[in-house]
Structures are given as structure tokens and as C-alpha cells.
N, C-alpha and C positions, 0 to 999 in steps of 0.2 A: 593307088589306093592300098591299104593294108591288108595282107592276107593272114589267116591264121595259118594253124596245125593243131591241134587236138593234144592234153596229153598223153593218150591214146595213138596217135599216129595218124588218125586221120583227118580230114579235112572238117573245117565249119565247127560248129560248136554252141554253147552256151556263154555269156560273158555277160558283165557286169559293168554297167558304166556308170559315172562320176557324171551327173548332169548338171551343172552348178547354176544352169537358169539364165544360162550365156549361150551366143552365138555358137563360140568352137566348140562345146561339147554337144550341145542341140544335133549338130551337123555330123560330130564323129557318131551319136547314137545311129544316124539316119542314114550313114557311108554303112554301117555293120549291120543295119536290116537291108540293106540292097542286095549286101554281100552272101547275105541269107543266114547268117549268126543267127542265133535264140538271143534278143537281147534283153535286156532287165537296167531299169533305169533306177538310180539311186543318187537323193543331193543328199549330202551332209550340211546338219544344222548343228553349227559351230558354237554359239553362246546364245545368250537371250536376247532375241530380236527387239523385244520390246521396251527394251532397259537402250539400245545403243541402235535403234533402226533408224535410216535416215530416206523420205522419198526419192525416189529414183535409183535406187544402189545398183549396179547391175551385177551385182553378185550379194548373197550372202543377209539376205535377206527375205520374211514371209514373200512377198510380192516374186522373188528369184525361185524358190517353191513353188508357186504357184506357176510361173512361165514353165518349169521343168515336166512339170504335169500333167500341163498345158501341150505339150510339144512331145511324150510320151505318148497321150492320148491320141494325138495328130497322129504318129508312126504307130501308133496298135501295139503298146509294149506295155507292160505292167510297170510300177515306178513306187519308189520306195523312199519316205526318210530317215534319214539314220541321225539320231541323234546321240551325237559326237561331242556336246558342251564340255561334261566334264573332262575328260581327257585332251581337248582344244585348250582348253582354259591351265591346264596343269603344264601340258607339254608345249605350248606356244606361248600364252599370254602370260603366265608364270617365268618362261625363259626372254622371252624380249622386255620384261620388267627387271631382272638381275642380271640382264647381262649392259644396258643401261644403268645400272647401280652401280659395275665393275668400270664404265667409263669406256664400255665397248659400242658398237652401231651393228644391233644386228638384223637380220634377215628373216622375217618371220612365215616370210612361204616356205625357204629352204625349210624349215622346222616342221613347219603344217603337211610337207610332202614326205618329210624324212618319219615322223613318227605317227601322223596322223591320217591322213589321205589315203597314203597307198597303203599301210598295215591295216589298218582297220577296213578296208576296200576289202584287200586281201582277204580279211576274214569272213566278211560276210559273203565274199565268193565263195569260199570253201561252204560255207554254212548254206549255200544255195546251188549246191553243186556246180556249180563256174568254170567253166574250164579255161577264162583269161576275164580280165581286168580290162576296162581300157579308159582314158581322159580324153578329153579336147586340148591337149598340150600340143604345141609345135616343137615335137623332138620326132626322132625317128627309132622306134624299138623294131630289132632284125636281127635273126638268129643270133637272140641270148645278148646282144649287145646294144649301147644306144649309141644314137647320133644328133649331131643338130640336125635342128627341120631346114626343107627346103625354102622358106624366108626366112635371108639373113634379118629381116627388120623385126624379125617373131619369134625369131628361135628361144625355145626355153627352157633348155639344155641345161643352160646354166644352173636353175631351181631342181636340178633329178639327182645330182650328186649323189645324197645321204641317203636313197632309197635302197633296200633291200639287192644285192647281185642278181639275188633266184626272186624277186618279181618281173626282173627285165624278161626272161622266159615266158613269164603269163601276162605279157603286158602287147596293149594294142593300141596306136596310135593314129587314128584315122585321117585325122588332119595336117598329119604331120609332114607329108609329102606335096601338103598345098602351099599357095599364096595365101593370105589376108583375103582381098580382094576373092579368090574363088571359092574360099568359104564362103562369105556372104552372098555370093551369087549364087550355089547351090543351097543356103537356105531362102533363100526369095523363089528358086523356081518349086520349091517345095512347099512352098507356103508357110513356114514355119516365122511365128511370133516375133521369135528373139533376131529374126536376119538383119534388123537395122538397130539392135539395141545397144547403147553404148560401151566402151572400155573399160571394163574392168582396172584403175590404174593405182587407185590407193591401197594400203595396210586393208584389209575386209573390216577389223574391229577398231580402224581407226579413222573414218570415214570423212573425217573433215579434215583432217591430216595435223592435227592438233596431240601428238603423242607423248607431251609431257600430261595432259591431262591423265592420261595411263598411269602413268607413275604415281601422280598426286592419288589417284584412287586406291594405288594399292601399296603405297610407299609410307611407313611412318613419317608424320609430320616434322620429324629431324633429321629424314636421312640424307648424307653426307652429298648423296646425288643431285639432291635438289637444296644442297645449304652456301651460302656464298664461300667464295675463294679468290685466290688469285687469278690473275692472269699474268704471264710472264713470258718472259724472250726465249728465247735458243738457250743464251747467253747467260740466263739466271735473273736480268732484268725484272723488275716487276713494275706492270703499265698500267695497270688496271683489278677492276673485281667483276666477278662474273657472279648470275643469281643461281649458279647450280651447275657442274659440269656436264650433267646429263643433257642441259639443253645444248649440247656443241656436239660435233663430228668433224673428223680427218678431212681437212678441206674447205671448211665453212668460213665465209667471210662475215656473215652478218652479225651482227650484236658483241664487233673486237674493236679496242679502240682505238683513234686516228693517231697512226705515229708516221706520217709523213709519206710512206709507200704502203701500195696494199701487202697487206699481211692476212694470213692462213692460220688456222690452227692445223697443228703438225702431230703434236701428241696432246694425249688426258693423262695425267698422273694422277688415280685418283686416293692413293695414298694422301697425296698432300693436297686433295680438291684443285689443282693447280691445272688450268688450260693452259697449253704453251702453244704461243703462235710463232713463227717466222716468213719469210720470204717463199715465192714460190719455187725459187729455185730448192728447198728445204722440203719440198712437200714430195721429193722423188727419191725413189731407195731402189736399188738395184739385189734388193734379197726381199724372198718372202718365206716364212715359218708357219706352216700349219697344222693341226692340230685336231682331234677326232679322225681322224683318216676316214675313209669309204672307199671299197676298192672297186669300182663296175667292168675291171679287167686285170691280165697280171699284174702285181702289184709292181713296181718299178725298183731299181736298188740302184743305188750311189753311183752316181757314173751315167746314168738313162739320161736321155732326155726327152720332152716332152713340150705343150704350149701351156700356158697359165693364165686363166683369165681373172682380176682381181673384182671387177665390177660387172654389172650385169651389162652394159652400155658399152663397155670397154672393149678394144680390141686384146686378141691371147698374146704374148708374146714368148716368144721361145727361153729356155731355161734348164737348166741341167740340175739335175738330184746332188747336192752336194754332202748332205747328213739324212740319216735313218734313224729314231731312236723311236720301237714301239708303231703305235701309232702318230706317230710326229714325224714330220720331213722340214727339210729347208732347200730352198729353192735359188740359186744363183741366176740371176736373168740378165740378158744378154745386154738388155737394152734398157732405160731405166725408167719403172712403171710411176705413175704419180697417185698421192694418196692414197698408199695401202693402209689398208683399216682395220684395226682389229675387230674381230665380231662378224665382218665378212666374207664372204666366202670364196675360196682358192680355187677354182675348177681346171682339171690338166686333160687335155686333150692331146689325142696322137690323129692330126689333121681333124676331119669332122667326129671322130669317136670319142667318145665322152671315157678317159679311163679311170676317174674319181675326183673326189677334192677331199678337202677340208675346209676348218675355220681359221681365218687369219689368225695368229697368234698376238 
């Protein structure tokens, strides 16, 4: 289990936890009152419920509010919501809409944890005298640094990247030293609401998994993202037309057309609206370039090496710093990754230690 320190120096404390009206944060509140923390429960409400709610969500919605509460009350801790719309809406749902207009695939938790979660968490710790932070994440925060969590099937390492260096100091991760499985069985012997509620596994504001409808809502009725184009070869070939580049990503077979072997889309040019598919053997590059940097340890220089994970499902593969410029690096791998994406996110580990990432360039 997690222990604190004070930043005072001493033990236990006050903290702030992220109740999202799910299982694994229900259970990290209820690890950090055993542990004898002052806790304070707080869900962020992210957009309007009522404009985009769908029954059963298990996050991110009135009814997830209400379970958070609900499961507060149960542990005897006071419970807060914070509503977070406008800057969710600006700093996520604003960026996974232009960065789909650029012809990128991106990642909208990284975004929600980098600028919204945990600063805004942050602050209202401060604002409630806090002495730590903590989520229902499967990562491991320990002395000032993080880790993946002990299930490899759960770890969620990969989404911490872009967070602040000096919140990893005030950050508590209760669950993060669990299975799956003994979460849920520590909230069942607790009686808690959420211990059999379902997976959290879609976009939160994109609930049926329909994410061109996103665009259409917020995309001029001409933009270039959703206007038809080519489709074309490696080769310069042109096989086809596509009803809008935005509906494709690095990898996708579905909606390309039959030219005798399966074919991938490889790259978006979206200069020229043009999808370009190829062969699978095409969809593997031995260099990755990223961009935004984040550092959650010393920063690395030309010559380091490290592991890089391109997808969240993906295994790391090992890689060596080959350029530095700024915040940008490029990455030589050893071994050769498939479907790197741009808009996705570069996570570089030294073994289990999370030491930053970026975004695919």
C-alpha cells in the first residue's frame, strides 16, 4: 500500500482525491482512510452531462457523481465537485478536434491528465490545505518519481507522462501496488457501490465511440478534415476517394479499397487530403520523433538510451537518443515498431521508471 510523508516531514496528512465514481479510485479513497490520511473526495465534472450523457457510463457522468458520494459517505469523508467544463472543453475537446483537422490520432486522457486532472487537482489542494493529491491510477508514485503499476494488464503509466515533475512529489497512488482483481475484492469486503461497476474503456465525451460526430459539431461544414480526397499508394498511385481524412488512422484497414492484398493506411497528408495506404510490411519505421517533451527525471542527451512505448497496448522497445533539439528528440530503435502515429504518445522508460515522453511527431 501507499505511504505518505508530509511536506513538513512528517507522517499522514491531509490529501485530495480524484473520485471519478469508479471502482479504482472508490478503493484508493478507502486504502488512504485505513491508512489514517484526512481525506477529501473530489469528481471533476468535465462537460455537460446533459447535452452528451449516456445510461450506464461508468465514468463521467451525473449517475458517476452520484456513486462518488455515495462511496464518500460510506468512508465518512467530505466529497466535492469541481466543475472543470470549461477548461476540459478548451484544453481537451478543443485539442483532440485540431489535432484530427492536422490529420493526427490523438490521445485525449494524456491531455485531461496533463493540463486538466492533475493541475486543477493541484490547485484545489492547495486551496484546501492538501498536503498530497492522490487517483485511482495504476502507476506507482515513490520518492519524487513514477512507475508502472504492479498489473502489467492495468498499468497506466503510459497516460502520466505530460504531468507536472513537482506533482509527482505530492502524488499518492493507492492502487497502484494492486492487481485488478484485489481492487475489486477490497471494495466488495467494504461494501462499497462501485466494486462490481463496469470499465471505464471509451473517450469519457465520446461514449458510443462515434468521434467524427465530434468534429461535425465543432468543425466548419467545409473543413478539409472531413471533405473528400484521395486515397493513394506508397507509390503515388491513386485507388480510390475517401469521405474525409479525419475518419482514418496509422493502421486502419476499414473503409480502403480492395486492391488484391490487405492494405493499411500508412500516412495522412493532410495538405493534399490524401490517405496513403501500403502493405503491412510499410506500416513499420525504426525512428520515432517527438515533440512537447516532459521530463519526470533527468532529461537524457544524444547517446542515452532508454525504452519507448508508441501505443498504450504496445510493448517498449529499446532505443537510443540519436538528436536533441529544444523540446524535440528522435529516437533510433533497435527493433522495428509498427504503426507509429503521429498525435500519439512516445513514453521512454529506464525499466519500470516512467522518465517522460512526448507526442509523435
Amino acid at each position: 500500500m501507499t505511504t505518505g510523508r508530509r511536506v513538513d516531514g512528517s507522517t499522514g496528512g491531509r490529501v485530495l482525491v480524484a473520485m471519478s465514481g469508479g471502482v479504482d479510485s472508490s478503493v484508493a479513497a478507502a486504502l488512504l482512510v485505513e491508512q489514517g490520511y484526512e481525506v477529501i473526495g473530489a469528481t471533476m465534472r468535465l462537460f455537460c452531462y446533459s447535452d452528451k450523457d449516456v445510461a450506464d457510463r461508468p465514468c463521467c457522468s451525473m449517475d458517476s457523481i452520484a456513486d462518488a458520494a455515495a462511496v464518500a459517505a460510506k468512508l465518512g469523508i467530505p466529497h466535492y465537485t469541481l466543475n472543470l467544463a470549461d477548461r476540459f472543453g478548451r484544453d481537451v475537446i478543443g485539442d483532440f478536434v485540431a489535432e484530427y483537422s492536422r490529420g493526427r490520432t490523438p490521445i485525449p486522457c494524456v491531455r485531461c491528465n496533463s493540463f486538466t486532472k492533475f493541475r486543477d487537482l493541484l490547485t484545489h489542494a492547495d486551496a484546501l490545505a492538501c498536503d498530497y493529491i492522490a487517483t485511482g491510477h495504476y502507476a506507482i508514485a515513490r520518492d519524487g518519481a513514477l512507475f508502472r503499476g504492479r498489473d502489467p494488464g492495468k498499468d497506466q503509466s503510459y497516460f502520466l507522462w505530460g504531468i507536472d515533475r513537482q506533482v509527482i512529489a505530492r502524488m499518492l497512488t493507492p492502487v497502484g501496488e494492486q492487481t485488478k482483481p484485489e481492487t475489486r475484492a477490497a471494495a466488495r469486503n467494504l461494501g462499497l457501490i462501485t466494486a462490481d461497476k463496469a470499465e471505464s474503456v471509451e473517450i469519457c465525451f465520446v461514449p458510443d465511440g462515434d468521434y467524427v460526430k465530434i468534429l461535425e459539431e465543432n468543425l466548419p461544414s467545409d473543413a478539409p478534415a472531413l471533405a473528400p480526397g484521395p486515397v493513394v499508394t506508397t507509390s503515388g498511385r491513386m485507388v480510390g476517394e475517401h469521405e474525409g481524412f479525419a475518419r482514418y488512422t496509422i493502421g486502419q484497414r476499414r473503409r480502403l479499397p480492395a486492391l488484391g492484398e490487405p492494405m493499411y493506411v500508412v500516412s495522412i497528408q493532410p495538405e493534399t487530403r490524401s490517405v496513403v495506404v501500403g502493405t503491412a510490411d510499410e506500416l513499420f519505421g525504426h525512428r520515432v520523433e517527438l515533440d512537447e517533451l516532459n521530463w519526470l527525471a533527468t532529461p537524457l542527451g544524444v547517446g542515452d538510451t532508454c525504452q519507448v512505448q508508441i501505443r498504450y497496448r504496445s510493448k517498449a522497445v529499446p532505443a537510443r537518443v540519436s538528436t536533441i533539439s529544444g523540446a524535440s528528440l528522435t529516437l533510433d530503435l533497435s527493433e522495428p515498431a509498427r504503426a507509429i502515429t503521429p498525435g500519439q504518445s512516445g513514453v521512454l522508460y529506464d525499466g519500470e521508471r516512467v522518465l517522460g515522453g512526448g507526442l509523435i511527431a
